[in-house]
N, C-alpha and C positions, 0 to 999 in steps of 0.2 A: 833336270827332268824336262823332257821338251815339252811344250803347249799344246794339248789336244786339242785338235781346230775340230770343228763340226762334229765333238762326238755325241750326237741325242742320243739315248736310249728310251725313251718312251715321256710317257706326258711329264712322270717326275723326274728330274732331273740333280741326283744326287751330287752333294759338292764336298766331293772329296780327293780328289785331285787335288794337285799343290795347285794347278795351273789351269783351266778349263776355260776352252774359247769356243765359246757358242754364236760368234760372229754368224752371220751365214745361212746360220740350221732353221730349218724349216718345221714348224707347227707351232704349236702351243707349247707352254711347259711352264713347270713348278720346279723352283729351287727351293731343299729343304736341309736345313742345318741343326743341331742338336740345340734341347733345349738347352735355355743358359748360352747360346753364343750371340757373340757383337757381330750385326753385318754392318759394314759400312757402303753407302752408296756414292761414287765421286762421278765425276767428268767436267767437261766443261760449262758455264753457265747457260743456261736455254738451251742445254743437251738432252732434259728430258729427265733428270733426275727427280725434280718434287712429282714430276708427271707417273714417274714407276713407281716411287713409293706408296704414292695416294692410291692408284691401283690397285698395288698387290702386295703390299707391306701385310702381314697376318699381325692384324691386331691394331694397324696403325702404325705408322713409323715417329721418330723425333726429327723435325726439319723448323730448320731455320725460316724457312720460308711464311710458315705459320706465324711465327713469331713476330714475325715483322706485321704479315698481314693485320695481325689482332692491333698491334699500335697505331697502324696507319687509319684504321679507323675509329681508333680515338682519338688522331692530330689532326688539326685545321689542317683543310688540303694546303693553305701557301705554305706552311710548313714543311722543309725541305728533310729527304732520311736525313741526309748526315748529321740532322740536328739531333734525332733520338735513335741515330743507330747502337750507340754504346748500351741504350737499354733496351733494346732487343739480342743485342748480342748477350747481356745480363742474364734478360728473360729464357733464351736460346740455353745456356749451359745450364742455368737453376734448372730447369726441366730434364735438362740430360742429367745432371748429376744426380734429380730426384728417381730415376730408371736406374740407373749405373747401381747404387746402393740399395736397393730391393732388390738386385740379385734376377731381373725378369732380361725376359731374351729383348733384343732389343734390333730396331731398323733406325741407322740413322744417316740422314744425308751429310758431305761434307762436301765442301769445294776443292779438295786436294791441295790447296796451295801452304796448310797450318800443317805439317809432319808432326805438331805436336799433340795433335788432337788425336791423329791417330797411337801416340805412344803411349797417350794416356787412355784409351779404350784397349791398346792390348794389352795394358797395367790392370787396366778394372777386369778383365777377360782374363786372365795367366789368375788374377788374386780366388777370383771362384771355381779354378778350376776347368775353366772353359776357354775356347778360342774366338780370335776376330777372325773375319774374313771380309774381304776387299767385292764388292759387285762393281765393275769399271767401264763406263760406260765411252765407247769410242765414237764419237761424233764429227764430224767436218766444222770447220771453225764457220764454215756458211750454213750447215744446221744448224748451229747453233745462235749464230746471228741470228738468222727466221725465227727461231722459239725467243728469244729476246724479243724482237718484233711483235710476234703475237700475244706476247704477255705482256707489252705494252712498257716494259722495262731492259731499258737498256744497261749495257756495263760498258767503262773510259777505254779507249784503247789500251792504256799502263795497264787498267787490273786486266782485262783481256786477255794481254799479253803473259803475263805471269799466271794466269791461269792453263794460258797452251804451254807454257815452258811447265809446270807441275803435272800435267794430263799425262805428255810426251814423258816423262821420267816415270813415270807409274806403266806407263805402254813400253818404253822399251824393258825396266822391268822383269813385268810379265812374260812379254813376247822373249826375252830370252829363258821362262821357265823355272824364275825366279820370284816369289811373291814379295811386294816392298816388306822393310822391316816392321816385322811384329804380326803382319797378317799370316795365318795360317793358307789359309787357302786365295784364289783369284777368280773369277770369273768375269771374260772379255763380251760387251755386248755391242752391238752397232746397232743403230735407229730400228731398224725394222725386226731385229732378235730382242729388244725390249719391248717393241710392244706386243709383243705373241706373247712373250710373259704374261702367267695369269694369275700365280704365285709368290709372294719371298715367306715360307713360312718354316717352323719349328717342329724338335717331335722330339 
């Protein structure tokens, strides 16, 4: 199935296409998926991801980013992450897995680089009955530097690196009309068609 580039039909923007690239498209708009489904949110780091979710997640999304924040201010600033990244990662899935098994719809950020996280949300998603779906957010590896920059956290060239190598494989993907394994549907965004997003919500 080929990738519909720019097709808005009005403020909601329904997601059910296999493939749906809102790169481009001009206005505002609401993505809305059935209750009970998994969206996943990826792209590259300082791409803008915790930035949409916090937005426009209905209800709130599940992000790592939270996770981290709440420990870091309960560690002495010399204290470096990787000293208590393992219990944020901890804290991180205890909270997903606490969604995942209530059965409630769910927004969660991922970094693309773990394919197992997503096999295991379209295992939690296939088990109730309902589908994942991928929102994929397409950024320049220099937006993406900037949004690092401005949040004052950076990432090593290695993780970087294998960050754009797992982006690039979810992009080409898509862009050939295929969603990666396990996601039902796709939707392609670039910087400025996320933030017109005013919606990720359920019904």
């Amino acid at each position: 199935m080929p990738t519909q580039r720019g097709a808005a039909r009005g403020p909601a923007e329904p997601a059910t296409a296999v493939v749906r690239d809102l790169r481009a498209v001009a206005g505002p708009g609401r993505l809305r998926f059935a209750d009970g489904d998994i969206v996943v949110v990826s792209g590259l780091p300082g791409g803008g991801k915790s930035t949409l979710i916090k937005r426009a997640a209905q209800g709130g999304g599940i992000d790592s980013q939270d996770a981290r924040e709440r420990w870091e201010r309960l560690m002495p600033a010399p204290v470096p992450y990787a000293v208590y990244r393992p219990a944020v990662r901890i804290a991180h899935y205890w909270g997903l897995w606490r969604v995942l098994r209530s059965g409630a719809s769910a927004v969660v950020h991922d970094c693309g680089t773990q394919s197992w996280v997503r096999a295991v949300l379209a295992g939690a998603a296939r088990r109730r009955g309902r589908a994942l779906h991928l929102v994929l957010l397409d950024t320049t590896p220099e937006e993406a530097r900037a949004g690092q920059a401005a949040r004052g956290r950076g990432v090593s060239a290695y993780a970087f690196a294998r960050h754009r190598g797992a982006v690039a494989r979810l992009l080409r993907e898509a862009e050939s009309g295929r969603p990666p394994a396990g996601c039902a549907s796709v939707v392609l965004l670039d910087r400025p068609a996320a933030s017109r997003l005013t919606e990720i919500g359920f019904r």
